[in-house]
N, C-alpha and C positions, 0 to 999 in steps of 0.2 A: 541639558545639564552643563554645567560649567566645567573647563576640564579638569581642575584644579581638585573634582572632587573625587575622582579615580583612582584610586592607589595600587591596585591589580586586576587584571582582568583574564579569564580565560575566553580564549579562543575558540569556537568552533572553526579547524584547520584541514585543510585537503592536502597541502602543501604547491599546491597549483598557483599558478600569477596571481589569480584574485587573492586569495588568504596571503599569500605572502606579503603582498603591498598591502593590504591589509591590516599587517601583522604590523610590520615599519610604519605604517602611518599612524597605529595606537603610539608607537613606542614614539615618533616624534611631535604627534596632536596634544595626546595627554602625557604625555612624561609616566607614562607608569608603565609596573612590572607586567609581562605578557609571560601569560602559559598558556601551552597550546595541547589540543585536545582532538586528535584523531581515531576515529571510529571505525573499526573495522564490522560492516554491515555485510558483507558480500561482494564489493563493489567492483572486484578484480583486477584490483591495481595493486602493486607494491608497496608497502606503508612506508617503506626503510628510506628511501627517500625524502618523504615529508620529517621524518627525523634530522636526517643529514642537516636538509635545508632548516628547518628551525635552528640549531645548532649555529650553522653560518651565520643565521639572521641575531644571534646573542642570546638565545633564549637559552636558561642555565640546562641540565641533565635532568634534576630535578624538578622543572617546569614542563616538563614533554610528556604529555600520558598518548600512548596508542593502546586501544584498547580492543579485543578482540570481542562483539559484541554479537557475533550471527546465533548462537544459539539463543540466547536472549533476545534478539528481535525474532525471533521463529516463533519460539514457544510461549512470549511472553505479548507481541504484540501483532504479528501475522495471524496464528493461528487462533488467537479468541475474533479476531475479523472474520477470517475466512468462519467461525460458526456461524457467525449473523449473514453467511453470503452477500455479501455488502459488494455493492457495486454502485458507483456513482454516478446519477444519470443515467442508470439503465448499462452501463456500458463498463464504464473506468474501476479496475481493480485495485486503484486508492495505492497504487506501490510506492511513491513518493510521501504521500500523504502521512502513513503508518510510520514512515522512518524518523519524522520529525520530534515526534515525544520522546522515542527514546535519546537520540542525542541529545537533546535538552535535559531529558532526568540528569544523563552523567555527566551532561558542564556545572548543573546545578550541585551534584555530589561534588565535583570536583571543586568548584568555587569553596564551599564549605569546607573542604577538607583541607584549602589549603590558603583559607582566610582571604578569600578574594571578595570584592566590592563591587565587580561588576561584571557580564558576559558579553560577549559580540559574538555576530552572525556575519555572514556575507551573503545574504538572501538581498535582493533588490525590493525598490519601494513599489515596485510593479504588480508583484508575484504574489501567490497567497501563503510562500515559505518563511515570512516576516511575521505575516500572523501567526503562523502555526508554530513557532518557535519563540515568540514572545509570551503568546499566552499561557504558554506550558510553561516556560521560566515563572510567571507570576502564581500560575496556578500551586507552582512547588515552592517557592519564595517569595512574598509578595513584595520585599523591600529591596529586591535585586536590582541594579542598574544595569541598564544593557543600552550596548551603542550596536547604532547601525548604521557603517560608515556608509554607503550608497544612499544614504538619506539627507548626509551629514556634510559627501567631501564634493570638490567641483572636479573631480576626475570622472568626466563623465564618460570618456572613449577609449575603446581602445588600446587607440596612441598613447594617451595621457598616460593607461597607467603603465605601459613599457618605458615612459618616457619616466617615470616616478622610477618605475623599477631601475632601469641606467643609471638614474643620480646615485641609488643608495646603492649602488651595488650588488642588486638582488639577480641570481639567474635564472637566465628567461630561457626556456628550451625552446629548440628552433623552431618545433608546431607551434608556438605561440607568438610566433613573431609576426606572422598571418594573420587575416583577420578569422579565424573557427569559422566554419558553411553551417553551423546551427550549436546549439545547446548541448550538453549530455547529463545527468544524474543518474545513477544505478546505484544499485543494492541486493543483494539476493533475490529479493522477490522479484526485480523488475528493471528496466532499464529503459528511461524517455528521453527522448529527443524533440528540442523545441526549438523557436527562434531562425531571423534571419532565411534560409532558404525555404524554410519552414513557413512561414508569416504566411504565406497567400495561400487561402485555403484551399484553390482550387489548381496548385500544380499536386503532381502527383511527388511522394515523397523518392527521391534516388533509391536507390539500391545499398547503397553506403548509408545511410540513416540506419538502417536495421542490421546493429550489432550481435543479440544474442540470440538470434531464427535464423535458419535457412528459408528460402522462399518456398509457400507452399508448392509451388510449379515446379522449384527445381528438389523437391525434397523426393526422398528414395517411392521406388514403384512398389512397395512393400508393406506391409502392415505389420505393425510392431505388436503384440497382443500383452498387459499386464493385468496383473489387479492390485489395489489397494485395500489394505487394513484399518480400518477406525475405530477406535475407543472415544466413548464420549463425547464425538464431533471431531474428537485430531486423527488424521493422518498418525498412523503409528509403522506402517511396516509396507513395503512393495516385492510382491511376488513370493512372499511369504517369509521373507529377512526383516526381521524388527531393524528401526532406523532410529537414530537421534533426528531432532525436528529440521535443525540445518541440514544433515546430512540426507535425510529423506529430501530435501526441497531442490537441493544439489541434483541430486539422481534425476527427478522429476522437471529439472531446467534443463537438464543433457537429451533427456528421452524427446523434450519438447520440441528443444532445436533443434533437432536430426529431423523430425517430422513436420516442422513447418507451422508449429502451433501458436499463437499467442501476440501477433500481432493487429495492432489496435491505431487506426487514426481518427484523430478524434478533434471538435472541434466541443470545446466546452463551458460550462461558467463559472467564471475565479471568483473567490469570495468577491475580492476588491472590487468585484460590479465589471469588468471587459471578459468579452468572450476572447480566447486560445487555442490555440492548434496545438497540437501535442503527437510526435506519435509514439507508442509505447509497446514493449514487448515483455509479456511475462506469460513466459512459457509453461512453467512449471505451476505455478498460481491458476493459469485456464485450467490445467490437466485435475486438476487438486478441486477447484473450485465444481468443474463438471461432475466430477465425482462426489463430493459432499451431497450436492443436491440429490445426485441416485441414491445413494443411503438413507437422506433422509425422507428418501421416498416411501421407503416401506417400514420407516421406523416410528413417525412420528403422527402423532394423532391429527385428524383431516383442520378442527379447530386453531388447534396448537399451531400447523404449519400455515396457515392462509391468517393468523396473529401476526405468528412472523415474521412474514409475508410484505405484511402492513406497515410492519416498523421498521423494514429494512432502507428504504429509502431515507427515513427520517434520522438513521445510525449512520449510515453513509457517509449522510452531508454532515454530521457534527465529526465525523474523521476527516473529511474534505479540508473542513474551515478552520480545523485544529483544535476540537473543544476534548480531545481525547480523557483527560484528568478533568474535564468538569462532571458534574453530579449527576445531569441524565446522560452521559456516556454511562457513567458507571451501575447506573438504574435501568437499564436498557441492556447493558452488559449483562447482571443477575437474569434477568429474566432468558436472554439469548441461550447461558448456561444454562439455568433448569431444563429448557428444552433440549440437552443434547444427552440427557441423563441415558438415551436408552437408542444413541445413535452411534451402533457398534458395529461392525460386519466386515464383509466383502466386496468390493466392487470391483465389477470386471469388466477392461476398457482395450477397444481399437483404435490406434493414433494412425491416421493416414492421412498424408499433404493437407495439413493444418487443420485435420478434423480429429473432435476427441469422441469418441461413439462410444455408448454404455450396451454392453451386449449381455448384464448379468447382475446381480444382486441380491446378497443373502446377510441375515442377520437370524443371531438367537431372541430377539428383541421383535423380528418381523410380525404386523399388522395384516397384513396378506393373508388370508384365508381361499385359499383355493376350496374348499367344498362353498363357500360361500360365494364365490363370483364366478362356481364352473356355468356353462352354458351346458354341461349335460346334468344327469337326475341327483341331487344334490341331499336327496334321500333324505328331505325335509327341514335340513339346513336353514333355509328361508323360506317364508312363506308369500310369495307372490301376492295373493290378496290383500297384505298388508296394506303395499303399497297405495290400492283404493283411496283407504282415509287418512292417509299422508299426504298423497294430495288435493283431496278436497279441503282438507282444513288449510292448508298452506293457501287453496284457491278460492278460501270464504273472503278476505276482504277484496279481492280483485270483485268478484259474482257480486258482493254489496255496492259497491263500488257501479258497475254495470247498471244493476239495477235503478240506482238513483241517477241515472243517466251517463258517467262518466266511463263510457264502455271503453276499451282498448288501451286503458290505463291511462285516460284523460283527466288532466287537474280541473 
């Protein structure tokens, strides 16, 4: 776009080197008004800062939104995931992934609210955080302009943009003056580390990579014993105290990292088409995630869960790739919900040096029939000879099949 066409822009802002010089390079590339828009997810950093520094950098009072956002990404876009037990690649708990629509909703409120023309990001053209922040800006506005200065500017190192930052005056705290030994992003759910010492898949990651775990080797010789509360598929209460969605996930990130839980290396595949190393810690999301599935072990009809089963991979990867706000997110979504209509109960869990062990499970909703699966007299509960012509008939086209020559399930 031409820059001439920009008249304001809000910022998705950290307050960190990148967004800053980020921030200064809208205001001297496009000549336009910058408002800046920090999210508070979980991420466990101080926001007041990213205020101060906007401030310095010219941006008016009234162009600063910091927004306290962790109940809203708990209840609104963690926890309808954690129903579809979504995991990407078999493996990845999607904690980067999730956070990006909602920032994007509230640049896009924001924009609107305060008659902006365009959004920026500071996602690289590498990454699959470009995607997934783009297309939920279009998904919510489709005539939004958005820059993406790593796409856009020749600061490609570094140096450059400490060296950007020194001209305009921007400050640099002294960890930044270095070059960073890897990546960081966190948020309540989750906390990844990528990049640079990282890159080689086959060194083992430091010790210092894994912020929110203790290591299982060195976690307590003890077993922690809790249970969790579900209504509907969520997380509602632990140990029998009703919990707000953040505050439950809070508690369930503390228990994890005392215990050693939720660490994850991974090497995987970015939309963009390159495989990544990543490693990831989400402590309280494994703790959460293990136990959903034991609930919906004795809640949910055998059809219904091996359905779900089917479509979780395919939910996954449209959270992976950022299609969160497209039409079969949302069609996938209905259905994930009707199934958790009757996924209510108890479960009851031992955490010990990074294992989460299910030792119990009760609902008023349970499926389980003990006179029906005892192994003693069952006092005619079932009738064994049933079984005969259940499966002979399941075993009529295999025998046909045989018959006409194609024995042992030969084409």
């Amino acid at each position: 776009m031409r820059v001439k066409d920009v008249k304001k822009v809000v910022l998705a802002y950290s307050g960190g080197l990148d967004t800053s010089v980020i921030l200064k390079w809208l205001q001297t590339t496009y000549g336009c008004e910058v408002v800046t828009f920090t999210a508070d997810l979980g991420q466990g950093e101080e926001l007041g800062p990213a205020r101060d520094k906007a401030l310095l950098l010219g941006i008016k009072p009234e162009n600063i939104f910091i927004d306290d956002l962790r109940e809203t990404f708990v209840k609104d876009f963690v926890f309808p995931m954690f129903r579809a037990n979504a995991l990407y690649e078999g493996m990845y708990l999607l904690g980067t992934s999730i956070a990006r629509p909602l920032i994007a909703q509230r640049q896009i409120e924001i924009a609107e609210k305060m008659g902006a023309d365009a959004v920026a990001h500071g996602a690289t053209g590498k990454g699959n955080d470009q995607v997934r922040f783009e297309l939920s800006y279009y998904a919510l506005k489709p005539d939004i302009k958005i820059i993406a200065p790593w796409r856009e500017w020749e600061l490609t190192s570094r140096t450059a943009l400490i060296a950007f930052a020194e001209q305009h005056q921007i400050p640099i705290a002294k960890d930044k003056r270095g070059e960073s030994p890897f990546s960081v992003d966190a948020n309540l759910l989750h906390s990844s580390s990528e990049g640079k010492i990282l890159e080689e898949p086959w060194d083992a990651p430091d010790e210092m990579v894994w912020q929110r775990t203790i290591s299982p080797m060195d976690a307590k010789d003890e077993v922690t014993e809790i249970t969790i509360e579900f209504e509907r598929g969520d997380a509602v209460g632990i140990n029998g105290e009703r919990l707000s969605p953040a505050t439950l996930l809070t508690k369930l990130n503390a228990l994890g990292r005392e215990n050693g839980i939720g660490r994850l290396d991974l090497v995987e595949n970015r939309f963009v088409g390159m495989k990544s190393r990543g490693c990831y810690e989400t402590p309280g999301g494994t703790i959460l995630s293990v136990a959903h599935r034991a609930m919906e072990s004795i809640t949910l009809d055998r059809e219904a869960c091996h359905l779900k089963d089917s479509l979780m991979p395919r939910y996954a990867e449209i959270i992976y790739n950022g299609f969160w706000f497209a039409p079969e997110r949302r069609m996938l979504q209905a259905l994930i919900d009707e199934s958790q209509a009757s996924v209510t109960g108890t479960v009851r869990l031992k955490l010990y040096k990074g294992n989460t062990i299910v030792t119990g499970r009760q609902s008023p909703h349970s499926l389980y029939s003990m006179k029906h699966v005892t192994f003693e007299d069952d006092q005619g509960a079932y009738d064994q000879f049933d079984a005969q012509g259940f499966i002979k008939l399941n075993a009529l086209r295999l025998r046909l099949g045989a018959m006409a020559g194609r024995r042992g399930g030969a084409l």
